[in-house]
C-alpha positions, 0 to 999 in steps of 0.5 A, spaced: 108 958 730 115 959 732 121 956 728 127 953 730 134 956 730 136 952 725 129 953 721 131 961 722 138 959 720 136 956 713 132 962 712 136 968 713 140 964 709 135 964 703 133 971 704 140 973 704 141 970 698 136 973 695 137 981 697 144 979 693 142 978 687 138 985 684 135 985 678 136 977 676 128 974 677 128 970 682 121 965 679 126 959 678 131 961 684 124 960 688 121 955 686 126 950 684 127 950 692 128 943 695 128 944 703 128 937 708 128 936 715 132 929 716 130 926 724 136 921 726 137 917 732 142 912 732 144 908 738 151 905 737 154 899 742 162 897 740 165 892 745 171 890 746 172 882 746 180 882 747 182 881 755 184 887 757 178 891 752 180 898 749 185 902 752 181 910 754 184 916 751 188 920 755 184 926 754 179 921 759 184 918 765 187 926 765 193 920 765 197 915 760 192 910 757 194 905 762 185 904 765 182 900 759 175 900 758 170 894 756 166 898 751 164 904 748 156 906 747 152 911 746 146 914 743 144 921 740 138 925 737 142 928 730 137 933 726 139 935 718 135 941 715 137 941 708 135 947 703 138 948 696 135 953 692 134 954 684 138 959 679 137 965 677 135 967 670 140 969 664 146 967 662 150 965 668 144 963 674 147 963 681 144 960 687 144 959 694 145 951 699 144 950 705 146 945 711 144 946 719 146 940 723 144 938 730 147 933 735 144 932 742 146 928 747 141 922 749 146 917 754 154 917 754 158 916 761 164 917 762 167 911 761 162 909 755 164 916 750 167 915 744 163 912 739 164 918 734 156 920 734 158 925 739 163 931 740 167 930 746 170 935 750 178 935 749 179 937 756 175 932 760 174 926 755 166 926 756 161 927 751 159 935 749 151 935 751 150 938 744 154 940 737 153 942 731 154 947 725 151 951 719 154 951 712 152 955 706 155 954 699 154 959 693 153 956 687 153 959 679 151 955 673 152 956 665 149 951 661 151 944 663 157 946 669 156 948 675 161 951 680 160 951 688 164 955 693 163 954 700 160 947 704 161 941 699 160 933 701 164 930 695 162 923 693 169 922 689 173 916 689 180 920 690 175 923 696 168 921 699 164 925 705 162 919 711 157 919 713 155 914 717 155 917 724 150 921 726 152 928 723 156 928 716 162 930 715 163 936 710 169 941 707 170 947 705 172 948 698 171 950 691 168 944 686 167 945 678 163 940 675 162 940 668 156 935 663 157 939 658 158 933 652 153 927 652 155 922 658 162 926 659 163 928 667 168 933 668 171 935 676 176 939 677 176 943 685 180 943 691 179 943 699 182 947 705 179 946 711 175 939 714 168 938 719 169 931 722 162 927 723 164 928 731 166 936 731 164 943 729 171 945 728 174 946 721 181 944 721 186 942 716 186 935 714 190 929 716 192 924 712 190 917 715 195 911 718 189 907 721 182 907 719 179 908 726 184 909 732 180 904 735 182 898 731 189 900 734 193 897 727 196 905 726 203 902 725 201 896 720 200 901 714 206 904 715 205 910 713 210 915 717 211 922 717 217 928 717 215 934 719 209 936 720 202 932 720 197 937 717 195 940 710 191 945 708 190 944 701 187 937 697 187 938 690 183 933 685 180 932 679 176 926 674 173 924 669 168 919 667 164 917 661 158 913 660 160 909 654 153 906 654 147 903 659 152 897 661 159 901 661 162 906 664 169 908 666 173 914 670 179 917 671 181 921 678 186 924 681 187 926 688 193 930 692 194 931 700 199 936 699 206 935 702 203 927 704 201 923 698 197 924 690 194 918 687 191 916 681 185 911 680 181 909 675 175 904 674 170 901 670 163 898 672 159 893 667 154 890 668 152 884 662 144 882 663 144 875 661 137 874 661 130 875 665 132 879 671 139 876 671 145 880 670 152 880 672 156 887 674 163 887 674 167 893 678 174 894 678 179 899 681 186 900 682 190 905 685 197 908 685 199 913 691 205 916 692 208 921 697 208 929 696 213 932 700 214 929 708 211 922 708 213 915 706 206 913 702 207 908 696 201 904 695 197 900 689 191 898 692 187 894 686 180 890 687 175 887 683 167 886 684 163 881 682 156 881 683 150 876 679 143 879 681 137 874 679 131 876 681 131 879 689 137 875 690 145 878 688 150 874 690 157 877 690 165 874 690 170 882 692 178 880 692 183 887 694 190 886 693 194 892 697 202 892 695 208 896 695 212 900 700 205 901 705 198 901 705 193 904 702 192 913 704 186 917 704 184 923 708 182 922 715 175 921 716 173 919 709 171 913 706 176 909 701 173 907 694 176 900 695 172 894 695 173 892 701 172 898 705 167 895 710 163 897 716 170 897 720 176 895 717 178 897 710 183 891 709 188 896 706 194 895 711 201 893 708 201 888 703 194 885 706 190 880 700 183 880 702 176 876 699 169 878 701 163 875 700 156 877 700 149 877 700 143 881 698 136 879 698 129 884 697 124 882 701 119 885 696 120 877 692 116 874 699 111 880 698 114 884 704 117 891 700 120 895 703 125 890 708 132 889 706 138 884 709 145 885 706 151 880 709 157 879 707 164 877 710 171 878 709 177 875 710 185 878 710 191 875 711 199 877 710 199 883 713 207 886 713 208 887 721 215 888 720 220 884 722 220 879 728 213 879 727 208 873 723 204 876 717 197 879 720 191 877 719 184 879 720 175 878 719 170 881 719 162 879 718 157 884 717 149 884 717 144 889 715 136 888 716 133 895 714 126 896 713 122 903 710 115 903 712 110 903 705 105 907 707 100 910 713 102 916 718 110 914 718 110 912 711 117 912 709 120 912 717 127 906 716 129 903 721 136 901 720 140 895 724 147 893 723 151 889 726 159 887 725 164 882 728 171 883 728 177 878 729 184 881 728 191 878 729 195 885 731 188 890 732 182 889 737 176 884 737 170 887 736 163 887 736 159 892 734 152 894 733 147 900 730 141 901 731 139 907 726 131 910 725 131 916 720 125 919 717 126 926 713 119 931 712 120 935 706 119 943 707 117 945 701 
C-alpha cells in the first residue's frame, strides 16, 4: 500500500525521533503513540451588501484598489495528519509531535479569492493550487512538567492559535507548562516566528489594527506604529488555579516585543441551582500597554452570564473597551474577549457592546448529535475622531452542526455557519460556512 507524502513525513519523523534516543526503552514512546488523519472541507461565501462591495487588494488589480468586488468564495480540501508520541522511560522522557498540513484548491477566481482558506500568490492575487507545511516539536517531561520546543498551538488567553479556516495557524517557539501542585497550572514560553491559517511562510509577527482587513475599520482602533511594524519575539506567562469544581481563576501575561505587554485576569464559576440547572459566570478584564514604538493603552473588561436548564443555555455578555485605543493582539489570532465573535471582536476604541445567546442540544428531542448556537451582539460609541459621529455595529450569528452517531460515517460533522454584519464605519457583510469534517484515528 503506498503512502502519502504526508504519511511518510510523519513517519520519518517518528523514526527520527527514535534513532535519537539510544539506549532509553522506548515501550512507552511507542505505545502511548496517538496518530489521526483530519479531512476538512470548507466552503466559504462572504458577500459584500455596501454599494460599491469590497475593494480588491492591490496584489489582484496589479493597480490601486479602485476595481470593487461583490464577494469573496471559495471552496478548499484541507488535510491535517496529526502524531504525538510517548515519552521515554526515566527520569526525564523525551518524546516527539508531529503536524503535516495540506490545503488544495477546489474552486477560486480571480476576483472571488481571498477568503482566508487559500494561500494567494503575492504577485498575482489569485489562489495557490495548493499550500502546506510540516511541523515537528521536541518535548521532555519530568514529573508533572513539560517542555516543548518547536511547532506550538497555544490556547492562552494572552495568545490563542485560530483555527477556523481550513488549515491551523501555528508558531514556533518554546513553552513550559508546569502541574506540579494540585489544581495549579504553571506557563512560562516564548515565540519567534508565525504560520498564518493561509500560508506556508513563518514570519515575525505583527500586532493587529483590525481584526480582519476586510472589515475596513483598521483606523477605529487607533493603534498606530513608529518605526518598524514586525517583532520576532512575544514573551508569555500565567497562572491558574482551580479552587474547586465551581471556581477557577487565572492570571497571564503577554508581551509583542517593542509594540505592547498586557495583563489579564479571569474567573469562571459555575453555581448549580438544582436539577440540570446551573448559572456559569465569566469575567475577564485586561490592561495593555505600549512597549517601545506604538500607541496601545487599553482596558478591555467583559462579563458572561450563562444559565443552562436541561438542553437549553441562555446567555447575556457585556464588553466595555476603554482608554487611549482598542484592544491589541497578534495578528491572526483569537482574542480572549467575550464578544469575539465570527467576524467582529467589538474591541475597537471606546466601543460597549451586549450579546445575547442561545444554546439548544437536540439530544432533548431524541435527536443527539445535532446542535444550534445563535446569538446576537450590539456595539455602539465607537471613537472615530474628531468630526465624525460615534460608530456603531452588529452582528447575528448561527450555528446548526450535526455529528453522525453511528454507522459507516459515525462520527463525520458537518458544520454550517452563517453571519450577518451591519457597520456604521466598516463593511456590510453576509457570510456563510459550510464545513464537513471527519478524522480517521491511525493508531
Amino acid at each position: 500500500m503506498s503512502k502519502t507524502p504526508l504519511a511518510r513525513a510523519v513517519a520519518f519523523a517518528t523514526l527520527g525521533a527514535s534513532f535519537a534516543l539510544p539506549g532509553m526503552a522506548h515501550a512507552d514512546f511507542i505505545g502511548d503513540s496517538k496518530a489521526s488523519l483530519e479531512l476538512r472541507n470548507f466552503y466559504m461565501n462572504r458577500d459584500f451588501r455596501q454599494d460599491l462591495g469590497q475593494p480588491n487588494p492591490p496584489a489582484v488589480t496589479g493597480k490601486s484598489p479602485t476595481e470593487y468586488r461583490s464577494k469573496s468564495e471559495e471552496w478548499a480540501q484541507g488535510f491535517l495528519l496529526r502524531y504525538e508520541s510517548g515519552y521515554t522511560e526515566g527520569t526525564v522522557g523525551f518524546g516527539v509531535d508531529a503536524i503535516g498540513t495540506l490545503g488544495l484548491r477546489l474552486d477560486s477566481g480571480r476576483g472571488t479569492s481571498g477568503t482566508g482558506l487559500l494561500q494567494l500568490d503575492r504577485e498575482t492575487g489569485r489562489a495557490q493550487d495548493s499550500y502546506g507545511d510540516f511541523g515537528v516539536t521536541a518535548k521532555a517531561k519530568v514529573s508533572n512538567s513539560t517542555l516543548k520546543l518547536g511547532t506550538l498551538m497555544p490556547k492562552l488567553p494572552v495568545v490563542m492559535s485560530n483555527d477556523s479556516r481550513l488549515l491551523p495557524q501555528s508558531f514556533q517557539g518554546g513553552w513550559l507548562n508546569s502541574a506540579e501542585l494540585s489544581g495549579l497550572n504553571v506557563d512560562l514560553g516564548r515565540l519567534n516566528r508565525v504560520n498564518q491559517r493561509d500560508s506556508s511562510d513563518h514570519e515575525v509577527m505583527l500586532v493587529t489594527n483590525s481584526r480582519n482587513a476586510s472589515t475596513g475599520a483598521g483606523g477605529a482602533r487607533n493603534i498606530t506604529y513608529r518605526g518598524g511594524t514586525t517583532s520576532d519575539e512575544f514573551n508569555f506567562g500565567g497562572l491558574s488555579y482551580k479552587w474547586n469544581d465551581s471556581l477557577t481563576t487565572s492570571y497571564h501575561y503577554g508581551a509583542l516585543d517593542n509594540f505592547y505587554k498586557q495583563h489579564y485576569l479571569s474567573a469562571v464559576h459555575v453555581l448549580p441551582l438544582g436539577d440540570k440547572q446551573s448559572l456559569k459566570s465569566d469575567l475577564r478584564f485586561a490592561r495593555s500597554t505600549d512597549d517601545g514604538s506604538s500607541n496601545v493603552d487599553n482596558k478591555a473588561l467583559g462579563a458572561m452570564f450563562t444559565y443552562s436548564l436541561g438542553y437549553h443555555s441562555f446567555g447575556l455578555g457585556y464588553q466595555k473597551m476603554s482608554g487611549d485605543t482598542g484592544f491589541a493582539y497578534i495578528n491572526g489570532t483569537d482574542a480572549f474577549l467575550v464578544n469575539f465573535v465570527q467576524i467582529s471582536d467589538f474591541a475597537f476604541k471606546d466601543e460597549r457592546s451586549w450579546q445575547a445567546r442561545y444554546d439548544y442540544n437536540f439530544a432533548g428531542l431524541g435527536i443527539p448529535g445535532l446542535s444550534l448556537m445563535t446569538r446576537y451582539i450590539s456595539g455602539d460609541n465607537v471613537d472615530l475622531g474628531a468630526n465624525r459621529d460615534e460608530g456603531k455595529e452588529w452582528e447575528r450569528n448561527t450555528d446548526i452542526t450535526y455529528v453522525i452517531q453511528e454507522g459507516p460515517l459515525k462520527n463525520l460533522g458537518i458544520k454550517w455557519r452563517n453571519a450577518t454584519v451591519r457597520s456604521s464605519f466598516g463593511n456590510d457583510l453576509d457570510e456563510n460556512r459550510l464545513i464537513v469534517s471527519y478524522t480517521l484515528p491511525l493508531m
